[in-house]
Backbone as CSV, one residue per row, in Angstrom:
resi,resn,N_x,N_y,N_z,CA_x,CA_y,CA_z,C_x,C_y,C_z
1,UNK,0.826,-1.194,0.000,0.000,0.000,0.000,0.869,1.255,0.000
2,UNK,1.704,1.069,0.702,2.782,2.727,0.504,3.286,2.742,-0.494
3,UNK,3.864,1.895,-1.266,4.225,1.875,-2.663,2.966,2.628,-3.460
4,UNK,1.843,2.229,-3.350,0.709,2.750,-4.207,0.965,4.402,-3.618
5,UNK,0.742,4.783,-2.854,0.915,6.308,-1.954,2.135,7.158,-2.548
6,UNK,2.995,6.444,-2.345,4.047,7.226,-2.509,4.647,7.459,-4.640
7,UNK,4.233,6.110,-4.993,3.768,6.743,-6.718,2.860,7.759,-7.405
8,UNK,1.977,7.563,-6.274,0.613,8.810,-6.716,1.526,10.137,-6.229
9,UNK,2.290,10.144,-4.899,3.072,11.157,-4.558,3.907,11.901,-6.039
10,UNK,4.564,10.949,-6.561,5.609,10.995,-6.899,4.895,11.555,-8.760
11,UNK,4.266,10.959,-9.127,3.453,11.362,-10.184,3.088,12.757,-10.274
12,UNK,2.374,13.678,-9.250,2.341,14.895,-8.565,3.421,15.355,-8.771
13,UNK,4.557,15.148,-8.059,5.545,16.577,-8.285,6.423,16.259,-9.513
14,UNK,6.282,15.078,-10.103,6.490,14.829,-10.890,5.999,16.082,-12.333
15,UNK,5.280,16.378,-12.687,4.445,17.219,-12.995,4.222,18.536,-12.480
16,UNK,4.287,18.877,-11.064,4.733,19.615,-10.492,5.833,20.930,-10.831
17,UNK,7.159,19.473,-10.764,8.718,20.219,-10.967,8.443,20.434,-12.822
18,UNK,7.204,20.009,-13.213,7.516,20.151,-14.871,7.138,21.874,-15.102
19,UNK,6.379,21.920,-14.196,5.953,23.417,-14.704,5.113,23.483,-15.210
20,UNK,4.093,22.794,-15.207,2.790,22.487,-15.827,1.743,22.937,-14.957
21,UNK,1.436,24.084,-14.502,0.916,24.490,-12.990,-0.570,23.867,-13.383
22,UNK,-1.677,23.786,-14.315,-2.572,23.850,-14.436,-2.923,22.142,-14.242
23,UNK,-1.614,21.263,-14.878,-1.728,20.057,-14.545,-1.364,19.304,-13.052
24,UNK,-0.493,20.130,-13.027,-0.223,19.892,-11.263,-1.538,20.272,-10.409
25,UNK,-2.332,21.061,-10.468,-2.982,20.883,-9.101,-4.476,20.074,-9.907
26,UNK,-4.881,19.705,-11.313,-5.433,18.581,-11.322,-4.830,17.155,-10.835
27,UNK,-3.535,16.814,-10.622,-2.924,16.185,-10.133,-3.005,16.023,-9.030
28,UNK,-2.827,17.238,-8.106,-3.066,17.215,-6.551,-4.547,16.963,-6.395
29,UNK,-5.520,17.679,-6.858,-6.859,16.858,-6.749,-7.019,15.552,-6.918
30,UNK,-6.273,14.877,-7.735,-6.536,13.584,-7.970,-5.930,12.611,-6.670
31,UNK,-4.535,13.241,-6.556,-4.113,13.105,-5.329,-4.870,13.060,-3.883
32,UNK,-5.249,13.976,-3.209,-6.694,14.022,-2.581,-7.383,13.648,-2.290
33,UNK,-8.209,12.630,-4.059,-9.419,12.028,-3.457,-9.232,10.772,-3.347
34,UNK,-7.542,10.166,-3.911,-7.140,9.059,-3.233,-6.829,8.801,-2.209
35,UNK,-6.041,9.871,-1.679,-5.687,9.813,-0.072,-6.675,9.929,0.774
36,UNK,-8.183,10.635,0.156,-9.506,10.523,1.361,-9.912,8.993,1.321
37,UNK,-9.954,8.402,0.584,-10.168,7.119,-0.094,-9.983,5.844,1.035
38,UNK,-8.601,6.127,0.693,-7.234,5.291,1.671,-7.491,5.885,3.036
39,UNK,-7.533,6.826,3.147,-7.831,7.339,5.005,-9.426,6.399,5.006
40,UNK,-9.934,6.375,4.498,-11.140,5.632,5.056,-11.790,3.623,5.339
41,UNK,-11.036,3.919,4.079,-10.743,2.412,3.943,-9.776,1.194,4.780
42,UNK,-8.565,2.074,4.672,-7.142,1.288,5.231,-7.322,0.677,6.800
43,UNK,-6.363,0.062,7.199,-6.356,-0.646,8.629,-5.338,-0.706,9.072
44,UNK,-4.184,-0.399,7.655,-2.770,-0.554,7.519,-2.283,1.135,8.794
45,UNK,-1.603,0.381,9.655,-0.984,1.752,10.538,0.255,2.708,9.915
46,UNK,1.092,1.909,9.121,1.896,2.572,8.377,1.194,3.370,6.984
47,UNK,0.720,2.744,6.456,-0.256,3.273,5.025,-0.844,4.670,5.564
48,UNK,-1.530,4.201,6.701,-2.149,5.022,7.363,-1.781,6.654,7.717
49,UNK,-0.880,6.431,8.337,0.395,7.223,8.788,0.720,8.191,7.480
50,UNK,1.577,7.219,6.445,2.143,8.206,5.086,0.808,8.812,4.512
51,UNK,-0.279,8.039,5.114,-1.446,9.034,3.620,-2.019,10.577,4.107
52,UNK,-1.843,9.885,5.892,-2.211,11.592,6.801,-1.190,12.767,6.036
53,UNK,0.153,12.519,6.305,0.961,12.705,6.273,0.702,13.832,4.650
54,UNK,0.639,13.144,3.862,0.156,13.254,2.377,-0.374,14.943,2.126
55,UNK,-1.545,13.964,3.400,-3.200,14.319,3.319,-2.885,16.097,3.514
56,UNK,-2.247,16.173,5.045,-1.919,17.475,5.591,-0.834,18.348,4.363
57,UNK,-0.377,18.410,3.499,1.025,18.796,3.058,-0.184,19.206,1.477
58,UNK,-1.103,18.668,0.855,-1.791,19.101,-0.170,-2.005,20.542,0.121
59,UNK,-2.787,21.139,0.961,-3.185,22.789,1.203,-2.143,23.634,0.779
60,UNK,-0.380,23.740,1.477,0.620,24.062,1.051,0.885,23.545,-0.122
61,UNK,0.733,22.701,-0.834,1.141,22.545,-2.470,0.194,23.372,-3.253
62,UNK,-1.198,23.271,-2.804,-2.340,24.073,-3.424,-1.812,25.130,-3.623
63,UNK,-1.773,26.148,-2.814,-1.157,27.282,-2.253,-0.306,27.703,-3.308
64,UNK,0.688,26.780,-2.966,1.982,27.104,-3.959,1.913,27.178,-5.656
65,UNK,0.781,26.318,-5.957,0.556,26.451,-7.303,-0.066,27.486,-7.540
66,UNK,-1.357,27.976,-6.517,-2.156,29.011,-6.877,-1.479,30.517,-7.046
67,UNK,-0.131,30.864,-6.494,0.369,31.647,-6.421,1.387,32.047,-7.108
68,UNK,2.320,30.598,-7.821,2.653,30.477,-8.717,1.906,31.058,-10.216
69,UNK,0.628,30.279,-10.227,-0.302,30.833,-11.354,-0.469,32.401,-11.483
70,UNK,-0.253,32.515,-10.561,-1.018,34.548,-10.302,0.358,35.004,-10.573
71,UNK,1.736,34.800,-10.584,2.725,35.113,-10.850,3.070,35.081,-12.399
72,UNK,3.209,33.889,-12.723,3.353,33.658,-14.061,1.786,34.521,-14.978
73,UNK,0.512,34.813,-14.319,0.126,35.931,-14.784,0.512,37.088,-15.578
74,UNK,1.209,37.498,-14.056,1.403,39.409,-14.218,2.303,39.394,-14.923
């Protein structure tokens, strides 16, 4: 299961570091509604653990793209 977590991670900034801002935070959404997914489902304490983990750190990526976007704007 962390293997699955940490590819969806990795896919994200993957895309992310590309500079693709508009695809990155469809990415992080997608991101998101897997990690609500897995928080509900799982039993796994470690899985568990990395997806909180995940879970909390999306708002600051949001953030960062949204501000990014308003930059590459002006």
């Amino acid at each position: 299961m962390d293997a699955i977590v940490i590819g969806r991670v990795r896919e994200f900034l993957d895309v992310y570091r590309s500079g693709n801002l508009e695809e990155a935070l469809k990415k992080l959404r997608e991101l998101e509604d897997f990690v609500e997914r897995l928080l509900s489902v799982t039993r796994d304490a470690k899985a568990l653990a990395l997806a909180l983990n995940v879970y909390m750190a999306i708002p600051l990526y949001e953030d960062m793209i949204k501000i990014k976007m308003k930059i590459e704007k002006a």
